[in-house]
N, CA and C of each residue as an Amber inpcrd file, in Angstrom:
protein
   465
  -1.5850000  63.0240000 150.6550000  -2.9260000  63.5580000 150.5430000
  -3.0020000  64.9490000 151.1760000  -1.8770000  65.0070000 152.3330000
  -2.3750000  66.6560000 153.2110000  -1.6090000  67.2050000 152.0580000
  -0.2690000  66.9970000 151.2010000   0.2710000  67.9060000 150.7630000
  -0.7200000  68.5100000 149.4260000  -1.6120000  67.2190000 148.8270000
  -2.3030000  67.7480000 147.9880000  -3.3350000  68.7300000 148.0240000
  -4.2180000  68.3460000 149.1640000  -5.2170000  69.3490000 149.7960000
  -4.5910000  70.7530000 150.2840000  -3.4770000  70.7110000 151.0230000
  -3.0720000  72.4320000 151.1640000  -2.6480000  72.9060000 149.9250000
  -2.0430000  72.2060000 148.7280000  -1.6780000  72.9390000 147.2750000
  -3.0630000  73.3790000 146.7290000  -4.3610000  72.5940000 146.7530000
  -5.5050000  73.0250000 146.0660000  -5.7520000  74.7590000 146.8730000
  -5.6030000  74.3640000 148.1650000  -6.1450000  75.1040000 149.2050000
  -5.5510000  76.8440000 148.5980000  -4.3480000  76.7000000 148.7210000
  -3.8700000  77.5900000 148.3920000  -4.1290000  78.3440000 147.0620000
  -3.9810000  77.2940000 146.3960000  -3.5630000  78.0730000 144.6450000
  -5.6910000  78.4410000 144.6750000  -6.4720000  77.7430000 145.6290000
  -7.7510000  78.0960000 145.4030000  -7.8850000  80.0310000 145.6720000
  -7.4370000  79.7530000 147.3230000  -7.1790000  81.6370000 147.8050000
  -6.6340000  82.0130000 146.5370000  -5.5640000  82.0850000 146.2180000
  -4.3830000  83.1190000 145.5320000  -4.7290000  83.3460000 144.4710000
  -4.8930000  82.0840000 143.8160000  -5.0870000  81.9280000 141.7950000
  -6.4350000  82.0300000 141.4470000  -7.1130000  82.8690000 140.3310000
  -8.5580000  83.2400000 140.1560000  -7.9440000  82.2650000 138.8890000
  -6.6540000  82.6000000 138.1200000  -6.3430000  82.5530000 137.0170000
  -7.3540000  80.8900000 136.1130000  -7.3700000  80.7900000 134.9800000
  -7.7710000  79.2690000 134.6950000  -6.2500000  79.1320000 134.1900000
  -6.0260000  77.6610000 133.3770000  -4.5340000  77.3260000 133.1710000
  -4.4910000  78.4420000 132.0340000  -5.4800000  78.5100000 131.1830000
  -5.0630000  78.8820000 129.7770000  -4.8860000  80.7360000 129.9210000
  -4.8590000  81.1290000 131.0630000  -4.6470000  82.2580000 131.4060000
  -3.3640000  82.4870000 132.3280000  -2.3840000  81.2300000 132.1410000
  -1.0360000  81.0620000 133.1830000  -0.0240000  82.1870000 132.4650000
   0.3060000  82.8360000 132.9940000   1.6990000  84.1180000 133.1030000
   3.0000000  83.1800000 132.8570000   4.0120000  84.1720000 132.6730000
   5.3110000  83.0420000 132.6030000   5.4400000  82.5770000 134.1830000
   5.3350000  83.6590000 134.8430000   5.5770000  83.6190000 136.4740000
   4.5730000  82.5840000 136.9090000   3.6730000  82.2420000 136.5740000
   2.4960000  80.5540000 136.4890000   3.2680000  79.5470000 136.2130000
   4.0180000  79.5510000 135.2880000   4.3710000  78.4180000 134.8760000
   5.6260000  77.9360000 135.2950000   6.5860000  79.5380000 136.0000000
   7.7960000  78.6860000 136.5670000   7.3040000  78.1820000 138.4050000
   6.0170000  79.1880000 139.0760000   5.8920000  78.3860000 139.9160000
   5.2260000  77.1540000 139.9250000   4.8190000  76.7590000 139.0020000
   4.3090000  75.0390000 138.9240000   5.6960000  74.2060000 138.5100000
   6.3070000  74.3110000 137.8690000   7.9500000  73.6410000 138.0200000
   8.2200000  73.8260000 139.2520000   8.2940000  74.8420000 140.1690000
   9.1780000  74.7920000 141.3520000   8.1480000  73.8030000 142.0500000
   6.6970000  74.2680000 142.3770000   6.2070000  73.6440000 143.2120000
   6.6330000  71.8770000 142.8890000   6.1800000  71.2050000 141.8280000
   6.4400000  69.9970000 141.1660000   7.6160000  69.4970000 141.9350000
   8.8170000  70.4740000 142.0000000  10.1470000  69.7950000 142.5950000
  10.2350000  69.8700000 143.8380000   9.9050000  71.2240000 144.1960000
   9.9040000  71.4260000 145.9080000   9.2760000  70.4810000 146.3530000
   7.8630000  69.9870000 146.1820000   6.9480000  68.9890000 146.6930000
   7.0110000  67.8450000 146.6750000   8.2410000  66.9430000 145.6680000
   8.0750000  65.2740000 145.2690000   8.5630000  65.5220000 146.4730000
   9.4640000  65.8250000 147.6690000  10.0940000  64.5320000 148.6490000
   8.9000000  64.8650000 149.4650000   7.7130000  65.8310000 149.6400000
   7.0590000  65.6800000 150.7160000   5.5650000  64.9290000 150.7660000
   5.8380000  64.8240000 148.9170000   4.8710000  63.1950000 148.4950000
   5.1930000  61.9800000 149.0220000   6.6800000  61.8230000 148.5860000
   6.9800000  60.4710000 148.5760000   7.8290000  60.3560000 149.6260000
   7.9350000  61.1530000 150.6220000   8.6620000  60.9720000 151.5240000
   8.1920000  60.6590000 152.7890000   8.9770000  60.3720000 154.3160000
   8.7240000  59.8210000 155.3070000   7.2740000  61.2390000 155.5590000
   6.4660000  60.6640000 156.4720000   5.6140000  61.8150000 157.3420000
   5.7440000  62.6950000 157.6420000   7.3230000  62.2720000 158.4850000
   7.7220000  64.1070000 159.0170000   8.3270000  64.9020000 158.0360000
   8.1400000  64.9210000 156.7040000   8.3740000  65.8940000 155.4040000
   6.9210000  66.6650000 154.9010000   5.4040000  65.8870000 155.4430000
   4.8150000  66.8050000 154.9420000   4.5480000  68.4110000 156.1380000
   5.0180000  68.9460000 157.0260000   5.4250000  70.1690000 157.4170000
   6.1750000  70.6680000 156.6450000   7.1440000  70.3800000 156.2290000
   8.0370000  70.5290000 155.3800000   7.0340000  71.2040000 153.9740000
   6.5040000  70.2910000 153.5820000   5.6280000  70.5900000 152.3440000
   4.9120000  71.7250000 152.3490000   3.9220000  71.5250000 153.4120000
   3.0150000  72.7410000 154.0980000   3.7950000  74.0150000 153.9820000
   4.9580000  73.8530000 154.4200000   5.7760000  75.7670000 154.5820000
   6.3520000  75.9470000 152.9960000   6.3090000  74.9430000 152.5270000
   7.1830000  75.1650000 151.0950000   5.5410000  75.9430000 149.9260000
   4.8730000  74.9870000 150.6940000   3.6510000  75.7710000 149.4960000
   3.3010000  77.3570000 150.4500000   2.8220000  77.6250000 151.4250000
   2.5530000  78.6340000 151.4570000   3.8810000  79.8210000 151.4270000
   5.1170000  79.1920000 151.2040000   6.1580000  80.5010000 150.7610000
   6.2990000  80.9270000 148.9490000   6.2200000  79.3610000 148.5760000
   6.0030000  79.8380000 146.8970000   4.8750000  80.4290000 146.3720000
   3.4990000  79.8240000 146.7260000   2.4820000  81.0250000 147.1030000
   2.6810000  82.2980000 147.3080000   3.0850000  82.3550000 148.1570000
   3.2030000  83.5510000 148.8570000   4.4160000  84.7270000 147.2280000
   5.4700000  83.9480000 147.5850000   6.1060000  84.3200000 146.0160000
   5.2840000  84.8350000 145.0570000   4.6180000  83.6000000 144.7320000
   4.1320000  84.2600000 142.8720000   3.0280000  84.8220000 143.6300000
   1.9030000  85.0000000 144.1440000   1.3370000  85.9610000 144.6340000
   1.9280000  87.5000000 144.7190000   3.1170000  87.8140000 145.4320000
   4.0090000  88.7180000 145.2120000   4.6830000  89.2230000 143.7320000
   4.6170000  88.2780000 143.1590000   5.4700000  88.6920000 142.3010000
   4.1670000  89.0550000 140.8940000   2.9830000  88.6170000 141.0720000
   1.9430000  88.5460000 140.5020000   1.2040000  90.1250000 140.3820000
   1.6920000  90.7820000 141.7660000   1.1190000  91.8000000 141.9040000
   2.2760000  92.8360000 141.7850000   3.8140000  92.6420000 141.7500000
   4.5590000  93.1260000 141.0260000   4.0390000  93.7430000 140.0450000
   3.8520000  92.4750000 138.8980000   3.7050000  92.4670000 137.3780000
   2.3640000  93.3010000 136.9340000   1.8020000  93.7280000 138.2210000
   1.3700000  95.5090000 137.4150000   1.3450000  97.0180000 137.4730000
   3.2880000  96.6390000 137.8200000   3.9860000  98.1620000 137.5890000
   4.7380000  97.7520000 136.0660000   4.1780000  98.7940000 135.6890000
   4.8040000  98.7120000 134.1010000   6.1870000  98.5780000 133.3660000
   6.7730000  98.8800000 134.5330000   8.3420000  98.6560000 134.0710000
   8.7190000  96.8150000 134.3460000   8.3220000  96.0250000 135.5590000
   8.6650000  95.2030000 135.7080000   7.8570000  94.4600000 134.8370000
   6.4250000  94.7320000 134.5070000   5.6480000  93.7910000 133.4160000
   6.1970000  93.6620000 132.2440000   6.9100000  95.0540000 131.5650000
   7.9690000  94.6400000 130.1370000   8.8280000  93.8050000 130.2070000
   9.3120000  94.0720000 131.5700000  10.7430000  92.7910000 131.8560000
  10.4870000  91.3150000 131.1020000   9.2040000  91.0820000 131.5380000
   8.8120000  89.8750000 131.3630000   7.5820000  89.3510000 130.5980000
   7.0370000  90.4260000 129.8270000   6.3150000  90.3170000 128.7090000
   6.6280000  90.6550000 127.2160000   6.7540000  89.7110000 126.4240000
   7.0950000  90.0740000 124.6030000   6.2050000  91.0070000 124.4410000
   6.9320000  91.7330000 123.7310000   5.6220000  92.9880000 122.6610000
   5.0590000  92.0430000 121.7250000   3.7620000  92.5980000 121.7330000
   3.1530000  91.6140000 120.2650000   3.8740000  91.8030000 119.1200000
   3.7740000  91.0360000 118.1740000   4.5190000  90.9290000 116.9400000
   3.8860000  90.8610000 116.2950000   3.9900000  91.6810000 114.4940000
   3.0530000  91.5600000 113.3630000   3.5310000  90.8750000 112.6600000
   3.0890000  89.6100000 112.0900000   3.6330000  88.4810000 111.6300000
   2.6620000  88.4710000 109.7260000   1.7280000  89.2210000 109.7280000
   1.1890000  89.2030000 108.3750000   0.2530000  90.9190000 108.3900000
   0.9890000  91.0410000 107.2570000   0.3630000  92.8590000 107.2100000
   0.2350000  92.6350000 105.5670000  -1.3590000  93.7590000 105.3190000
  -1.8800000  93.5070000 104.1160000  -1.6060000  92.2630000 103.4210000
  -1.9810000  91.2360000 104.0790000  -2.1520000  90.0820000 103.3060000
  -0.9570000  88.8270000 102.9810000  -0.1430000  89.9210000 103.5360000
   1.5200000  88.7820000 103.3990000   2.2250000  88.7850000 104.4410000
   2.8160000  87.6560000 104.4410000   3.5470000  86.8960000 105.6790000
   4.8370000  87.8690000 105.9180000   4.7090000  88.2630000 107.1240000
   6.7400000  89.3290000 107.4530000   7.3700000  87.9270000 107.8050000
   7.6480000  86.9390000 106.8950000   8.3840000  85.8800000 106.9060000
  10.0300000  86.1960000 107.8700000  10.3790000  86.8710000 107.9140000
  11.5660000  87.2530000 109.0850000  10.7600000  87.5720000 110.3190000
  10.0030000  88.5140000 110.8600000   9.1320000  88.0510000 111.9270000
   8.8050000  86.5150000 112.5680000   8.3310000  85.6960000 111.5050000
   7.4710000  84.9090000 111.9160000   8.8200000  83.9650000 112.2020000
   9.7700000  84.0440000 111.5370000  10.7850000  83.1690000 111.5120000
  11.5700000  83.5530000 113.2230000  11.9630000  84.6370000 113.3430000
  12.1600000  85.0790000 114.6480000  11.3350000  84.7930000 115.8580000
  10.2120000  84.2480000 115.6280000   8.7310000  84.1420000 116.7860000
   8.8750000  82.7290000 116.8500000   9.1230000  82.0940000 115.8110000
   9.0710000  80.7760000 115.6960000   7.3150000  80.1230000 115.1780000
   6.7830000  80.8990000 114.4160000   5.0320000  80.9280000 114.2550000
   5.6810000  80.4820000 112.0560000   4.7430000  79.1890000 112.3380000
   4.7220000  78.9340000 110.8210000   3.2040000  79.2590000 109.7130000
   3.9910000  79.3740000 108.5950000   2.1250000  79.6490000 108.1170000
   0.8300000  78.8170000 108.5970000   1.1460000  77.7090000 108.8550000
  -0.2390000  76.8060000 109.0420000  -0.4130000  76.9330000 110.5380000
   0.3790000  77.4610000 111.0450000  -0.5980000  78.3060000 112.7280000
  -1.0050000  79.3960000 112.4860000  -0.7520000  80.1840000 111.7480000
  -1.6210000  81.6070000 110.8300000  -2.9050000  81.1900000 110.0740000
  -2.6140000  80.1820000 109.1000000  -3.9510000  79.6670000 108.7390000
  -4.7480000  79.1270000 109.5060000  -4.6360000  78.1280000 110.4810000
  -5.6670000  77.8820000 111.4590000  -5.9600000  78.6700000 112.2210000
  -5.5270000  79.9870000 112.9520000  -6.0610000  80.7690000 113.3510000
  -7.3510000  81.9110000 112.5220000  -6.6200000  81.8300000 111.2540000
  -7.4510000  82.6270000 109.7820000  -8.6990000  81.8790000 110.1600000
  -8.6070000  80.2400000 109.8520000  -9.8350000  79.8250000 109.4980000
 -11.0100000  80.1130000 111.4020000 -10.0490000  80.0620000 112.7050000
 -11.0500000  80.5080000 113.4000000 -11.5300000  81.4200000 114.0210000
 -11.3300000  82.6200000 112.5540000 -12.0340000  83.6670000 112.6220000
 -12.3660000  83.9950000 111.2580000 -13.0580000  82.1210000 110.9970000
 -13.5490000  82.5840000 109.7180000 -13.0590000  82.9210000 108.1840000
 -12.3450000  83.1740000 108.5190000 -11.5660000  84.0280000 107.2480000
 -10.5630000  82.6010000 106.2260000 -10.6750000  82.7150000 104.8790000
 -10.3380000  81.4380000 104.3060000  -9.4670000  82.4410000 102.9060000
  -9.2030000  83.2810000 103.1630000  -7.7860000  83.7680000 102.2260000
  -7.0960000  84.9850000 102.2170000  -6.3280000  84.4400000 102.4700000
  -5.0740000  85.6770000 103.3410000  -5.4460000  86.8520000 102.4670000
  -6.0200000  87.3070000 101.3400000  -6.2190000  88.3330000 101.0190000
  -7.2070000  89.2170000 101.7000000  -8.0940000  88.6540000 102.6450000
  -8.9400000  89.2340000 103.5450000  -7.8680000  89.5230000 104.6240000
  -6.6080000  89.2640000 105.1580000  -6.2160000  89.5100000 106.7320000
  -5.1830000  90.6680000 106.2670000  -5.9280000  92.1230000 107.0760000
  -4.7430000  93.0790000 107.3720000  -3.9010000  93.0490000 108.0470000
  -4.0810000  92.4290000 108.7320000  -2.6670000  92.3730000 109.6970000
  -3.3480000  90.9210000 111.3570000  -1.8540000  90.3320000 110.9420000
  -1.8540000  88.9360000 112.1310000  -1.1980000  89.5610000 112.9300000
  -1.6300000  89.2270000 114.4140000  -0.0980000  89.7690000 115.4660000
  -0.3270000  89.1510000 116.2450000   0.8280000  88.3550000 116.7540000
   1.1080000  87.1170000 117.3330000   1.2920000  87.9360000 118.6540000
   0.1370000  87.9210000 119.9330000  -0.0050000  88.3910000 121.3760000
   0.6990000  88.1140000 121.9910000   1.2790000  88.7960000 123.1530000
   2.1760000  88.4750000 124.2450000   1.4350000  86.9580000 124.9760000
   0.3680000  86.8440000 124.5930000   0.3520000  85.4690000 125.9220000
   0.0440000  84.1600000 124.8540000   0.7150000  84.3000000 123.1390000
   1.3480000  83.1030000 122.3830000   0.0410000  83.0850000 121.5990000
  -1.3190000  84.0840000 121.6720000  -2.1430000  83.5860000 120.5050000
  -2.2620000  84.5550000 119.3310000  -2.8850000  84.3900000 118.3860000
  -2.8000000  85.0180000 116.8370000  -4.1920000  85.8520000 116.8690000
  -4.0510000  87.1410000 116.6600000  -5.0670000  88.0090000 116.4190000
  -4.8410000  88.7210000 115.0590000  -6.6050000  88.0410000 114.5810000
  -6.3810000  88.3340000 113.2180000  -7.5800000  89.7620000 112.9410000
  -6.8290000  90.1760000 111.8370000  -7.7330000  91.6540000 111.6410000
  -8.1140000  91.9210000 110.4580000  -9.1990000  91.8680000 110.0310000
  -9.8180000  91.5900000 108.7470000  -9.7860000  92.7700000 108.1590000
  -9.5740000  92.8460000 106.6560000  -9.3390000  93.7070000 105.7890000
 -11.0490000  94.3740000 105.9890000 -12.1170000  93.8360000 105.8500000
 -13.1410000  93.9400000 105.7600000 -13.5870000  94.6860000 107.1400000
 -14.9760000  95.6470000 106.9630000 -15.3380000  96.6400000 108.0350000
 -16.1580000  95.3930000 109.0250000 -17.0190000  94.4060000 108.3130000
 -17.4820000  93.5350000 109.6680000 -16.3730000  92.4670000 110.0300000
 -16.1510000  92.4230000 111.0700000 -15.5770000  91.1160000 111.8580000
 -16.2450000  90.4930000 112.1960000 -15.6870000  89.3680000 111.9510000
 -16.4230000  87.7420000 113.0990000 -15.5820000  87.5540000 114.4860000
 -16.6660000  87.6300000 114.9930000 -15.5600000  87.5660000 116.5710000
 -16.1930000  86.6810000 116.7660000 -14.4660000  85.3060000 117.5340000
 -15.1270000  83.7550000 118.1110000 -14.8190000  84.1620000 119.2350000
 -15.2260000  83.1270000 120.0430000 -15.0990000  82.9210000 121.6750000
 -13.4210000  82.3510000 121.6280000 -12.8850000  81.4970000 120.3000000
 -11.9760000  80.5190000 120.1970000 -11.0710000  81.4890000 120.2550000
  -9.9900000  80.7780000 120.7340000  -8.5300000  81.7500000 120.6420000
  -7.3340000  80.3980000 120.2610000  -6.2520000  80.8160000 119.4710000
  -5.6900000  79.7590000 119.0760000  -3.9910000  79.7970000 119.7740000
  -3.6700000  78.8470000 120.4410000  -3.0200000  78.7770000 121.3500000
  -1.6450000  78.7340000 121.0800000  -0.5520000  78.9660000 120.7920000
   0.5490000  79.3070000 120.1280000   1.9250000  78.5730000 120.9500000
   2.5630000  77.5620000 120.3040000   3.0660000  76.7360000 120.6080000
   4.3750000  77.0250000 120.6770000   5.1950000  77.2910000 121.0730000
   6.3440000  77.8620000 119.8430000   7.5200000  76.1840000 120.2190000
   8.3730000  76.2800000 118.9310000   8.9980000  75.1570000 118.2440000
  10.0890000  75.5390000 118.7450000  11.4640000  74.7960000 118.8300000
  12.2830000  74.9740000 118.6910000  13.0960000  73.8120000 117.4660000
  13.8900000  74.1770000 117.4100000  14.7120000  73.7280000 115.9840000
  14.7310000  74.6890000 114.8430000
């Protein structure tokens, strides 16, 4: 229970972020924390000190490394350039194949912004943080609140 309350405690100070706004550097410190922390869950008493110094140093880490990531050279390190995956209306099928993004995550993103035939989308480009921004051939846009969350496959 203490190890859980100092992890809230912390990631409360440090992290404004919500999940769906997690960095890669988010997501490898929740793996570390996950491992660093089982023995000071499930372990004897005198492991949660142990726990306590392990969260406020990985903290302390991606905090650091968080504020790294906005000098521009180290943010490329570790951010994809967006990718254009559909221009004037057709799929860059080698793009999308390289991204790992299939048509029917292009179409469900189409449909939530509205749009119901690829002859309306100038150009799709699959964002550095995995979602699909679509850009309508047409001068009005529909802008949603929705953003469509980009999974990528392997195989």
């Amino acid at each position: 229970m203490v190890i859980y309350v100092g992890l809230l405690v912390a990631l409360r100070l440090f992290g404004k972020r919500e999940v769906g706004q997690f960095t890669l550097y988010d997501l490898v410190f929740i793996l570390l924390v996950a491992n660093a922390l089982q023995p000071a869950i499930t372990g004897p008493d005198t492991s949660v000190v142990g726990g306590i110094v392990l969260i406020v140093a990985l903290v302390g880490v991606n905090y650091l490394v968080g504020k790294l990531d906005n000098m521009p050279r180290f943010h490329q390190l570790f951010t994809p350039a967006p990718a254009v995956i559909v221009k004037d209306g057709k799929y860059l099928a080698g793009v999308m194949k390289r991204e790992g993004v299939d048509q029917a995550e292009v179409e469900m993103s189409m449909r939530e912004h509205g749009i119901v035939d690829m002859k309306e989308v100038q150009l799709a480009v699959l964002e550095a943080d995995g979602t699909i921004s679509i850009v309508p051939t047409t001068v009005a846009m529909t802008r949603t609140k929705h953003r469509i969350r980009y999974h990528h496959r392997s195989g």
